[in-house]
C-alpha positions in Angstrom: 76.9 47.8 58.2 79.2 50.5 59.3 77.6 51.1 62.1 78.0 48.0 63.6 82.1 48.0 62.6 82.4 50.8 64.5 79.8 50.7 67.2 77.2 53.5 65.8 77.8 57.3 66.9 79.1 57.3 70.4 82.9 57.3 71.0 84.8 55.5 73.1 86.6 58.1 75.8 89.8 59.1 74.1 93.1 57.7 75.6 95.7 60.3 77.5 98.3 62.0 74.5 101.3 59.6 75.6 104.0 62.8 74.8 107.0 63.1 77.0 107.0 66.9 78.5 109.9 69.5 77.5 111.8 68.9 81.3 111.7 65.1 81.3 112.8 65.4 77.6 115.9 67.7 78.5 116.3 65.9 82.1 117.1 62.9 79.7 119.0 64.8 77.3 121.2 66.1 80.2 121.5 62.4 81.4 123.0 61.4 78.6 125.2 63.6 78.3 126.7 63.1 81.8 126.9 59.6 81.4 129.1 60.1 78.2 131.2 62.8 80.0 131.9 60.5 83.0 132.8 57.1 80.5 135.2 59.9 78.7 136.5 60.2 81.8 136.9 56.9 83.3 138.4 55.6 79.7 140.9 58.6 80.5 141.8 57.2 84.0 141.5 53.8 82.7 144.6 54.9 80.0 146.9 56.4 82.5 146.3 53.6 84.9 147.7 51.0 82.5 150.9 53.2 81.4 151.4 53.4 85.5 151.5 49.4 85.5 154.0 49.3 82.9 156.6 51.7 84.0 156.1 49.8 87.2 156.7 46.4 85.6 159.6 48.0 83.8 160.8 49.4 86.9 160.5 45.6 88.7 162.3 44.3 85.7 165.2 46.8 85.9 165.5 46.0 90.0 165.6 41.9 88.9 168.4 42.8 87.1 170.6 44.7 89.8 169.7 42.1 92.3 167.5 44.5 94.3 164.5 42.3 94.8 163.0 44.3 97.6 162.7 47.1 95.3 161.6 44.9 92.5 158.8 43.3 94.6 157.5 46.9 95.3 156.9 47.5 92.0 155.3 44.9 91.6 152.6 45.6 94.5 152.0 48.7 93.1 151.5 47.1 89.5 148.9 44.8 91.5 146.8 47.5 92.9 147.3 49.4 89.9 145.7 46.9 87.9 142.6 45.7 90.4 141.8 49.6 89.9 141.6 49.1 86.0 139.6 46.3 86.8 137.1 48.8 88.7 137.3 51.6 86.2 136.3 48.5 83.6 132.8 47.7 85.9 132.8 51.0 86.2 133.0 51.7 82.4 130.3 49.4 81.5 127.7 50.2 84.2 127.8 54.3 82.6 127.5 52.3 79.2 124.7 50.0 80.3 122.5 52.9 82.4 122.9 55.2 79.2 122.1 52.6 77.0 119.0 52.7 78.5 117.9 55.9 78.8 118.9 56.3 74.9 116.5 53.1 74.5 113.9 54.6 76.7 113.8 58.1 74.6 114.0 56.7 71.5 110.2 54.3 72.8 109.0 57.3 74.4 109.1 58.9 71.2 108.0 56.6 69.3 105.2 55.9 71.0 104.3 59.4 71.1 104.5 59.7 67.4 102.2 56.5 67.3 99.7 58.1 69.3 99.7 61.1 67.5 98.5 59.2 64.3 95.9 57.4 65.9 94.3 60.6 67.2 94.8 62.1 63.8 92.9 59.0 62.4 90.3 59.1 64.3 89.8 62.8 63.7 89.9 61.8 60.1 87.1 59.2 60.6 85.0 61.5 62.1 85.2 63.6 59.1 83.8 61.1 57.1 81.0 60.4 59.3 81.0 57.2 59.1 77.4 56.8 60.1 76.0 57.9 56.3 78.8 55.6 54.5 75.5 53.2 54.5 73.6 55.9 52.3 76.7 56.9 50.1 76.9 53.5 49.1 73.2 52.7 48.6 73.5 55.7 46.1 76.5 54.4 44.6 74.4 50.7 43.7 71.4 52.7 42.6 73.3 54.8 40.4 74.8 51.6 38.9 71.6 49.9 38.6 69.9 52.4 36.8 73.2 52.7 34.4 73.0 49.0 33.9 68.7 48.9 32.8 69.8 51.9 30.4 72.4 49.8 28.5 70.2 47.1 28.0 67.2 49.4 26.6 69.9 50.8 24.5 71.4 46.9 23.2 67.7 45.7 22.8 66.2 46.0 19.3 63.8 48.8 18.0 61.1 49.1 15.7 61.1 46.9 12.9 64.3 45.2 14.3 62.1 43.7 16.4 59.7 42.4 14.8 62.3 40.4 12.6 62.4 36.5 13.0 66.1 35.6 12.9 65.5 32.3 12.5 63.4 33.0 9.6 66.2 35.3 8.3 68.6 32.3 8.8 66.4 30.1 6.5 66.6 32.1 3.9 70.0 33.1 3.8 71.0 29.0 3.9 68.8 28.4 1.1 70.2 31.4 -0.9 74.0 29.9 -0.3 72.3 26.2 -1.5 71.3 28.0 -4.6 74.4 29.4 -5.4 76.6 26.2 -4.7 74.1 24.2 -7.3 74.7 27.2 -9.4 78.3 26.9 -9.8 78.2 22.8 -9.9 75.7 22.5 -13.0 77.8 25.8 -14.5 79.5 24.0 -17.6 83.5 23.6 -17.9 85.4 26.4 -19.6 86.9 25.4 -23.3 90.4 25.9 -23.5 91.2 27.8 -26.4 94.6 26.4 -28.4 96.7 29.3 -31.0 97.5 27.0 -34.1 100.9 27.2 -34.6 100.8 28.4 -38.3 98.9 31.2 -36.9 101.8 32.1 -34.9 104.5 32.0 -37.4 102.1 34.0 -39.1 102.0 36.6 -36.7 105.7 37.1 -35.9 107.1 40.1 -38.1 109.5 39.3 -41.2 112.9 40.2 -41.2 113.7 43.6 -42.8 116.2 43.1 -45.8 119.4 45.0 -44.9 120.4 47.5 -47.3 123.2 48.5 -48.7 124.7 52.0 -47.2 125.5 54.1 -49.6 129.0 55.8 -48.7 129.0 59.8 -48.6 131.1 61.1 -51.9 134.1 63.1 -51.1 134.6 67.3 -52.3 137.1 65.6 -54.9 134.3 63.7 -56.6 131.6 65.7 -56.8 134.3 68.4 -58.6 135.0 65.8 -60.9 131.2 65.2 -61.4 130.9 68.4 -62.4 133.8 68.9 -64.5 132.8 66.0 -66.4 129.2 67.8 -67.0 130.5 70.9 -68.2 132.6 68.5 -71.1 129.6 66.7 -72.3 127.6 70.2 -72.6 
């Protein structure tokens, strides 16, 4: 089965390592880099231009105000040429933004793809060292192992010995007739007789109330002198 997934033994011829070498790496390190230098620059240019055009407009509007318009349209000339050149450093600007764009867009692919192919050789080194042409056998094993797992439960869950010479249904018979018995049983068993106390019997049974006595009070020292005094006169 595997075989035929992945075309038996042979290999297909493997592809060239798509890996960027160390000087084109740096060559488009360096690029970079010089690109980023020369927008630095440009935005720098770019800056003083624009505070040229406005002292120059500032200039024109100071001229307007003395009259001079010869001078003031000077100034203005300048501003004009000083602003197509922003307008240049701007093209400028975004072509260095655009070609580094790029290369940062090419690197970045070139990686990438270098990192891809890198994992398909490692997987297919990986497949190798499975050999993939006895996964067939590995899993024939695995179903006869489980086969033979499976008839051993079942000799196991079968009956033995005299289990299995036993007729259940006969043994279901008997036990139905033995629960017939015992429900006739308990219908012809006669009625229990309620047993009644009479109620003489119980008045008869409850204890009498104990006569109260009278306490007798303890006699005082005084007394039993007296007691005795009275003795000693009758002797």
């Amino acid at each position: 089965m595997f075989k035929k997934l992945f075309g038996g033994a042979k290999d297909a011829p493997a592809a060239p390592p798509v890996q960027p070498s160390a000087a084109a790496a740096n060559k488009t390190i360096n690029t970079i880099q010089s690109l980023t230098d020369h927008e630095e620059q440009l935005e720098k240019r770019k800056s003083l231009l624009e505070k040229r055009i406005e002292a120059e407009l500032e200039k024109a509007r100071e001229f307007t105000k003395q009259k001079k318009k010869t001078q003031a349209l000077q100034c203005l000339k300048k501003k004009k040429l000083l602003e197509n050149e922003v307008v240049n450093l701007d093209n400028m600007i975004m072509r260095v933004i655009e070609q580094r764009t790029m290369l940062e867009g090419q690197r970045t692919t070139v990686e990438v793809v270098s990192t891809m192919h890198t994992a398909a050789m490692t997987a297919k080194d990986n497949m190798k060292a499975m050999k993939i042409e006895n996964v067939d056998k590995v899993l024939d094993e695995i179903n006869e192992t489980t086969d033979q797992m499976r008839q051993i439960q079942e000799v196991f869950a079968a009956p033995t010995g005299l289990a299995a010479d036993l007729d259940e249904d006969e043994l279901l018979g008997e036990l139905e007739e033995l629960e017939a018995t015992e429900m006739d049983k308990e219908l012809l068993a006669p009625a229990p007789v309620p047993t009644t106390k009479v109620p003489g019997a119980a008045v008869a049974d409850r204890p009498l109330p104990s006569v109260p006595q009278k306490k007798v009070a303890a006699k005082t020292q005084e007394e039993l002198e007296l007691e005795a005094l009275q003795a000693e006169m009758a002797l």
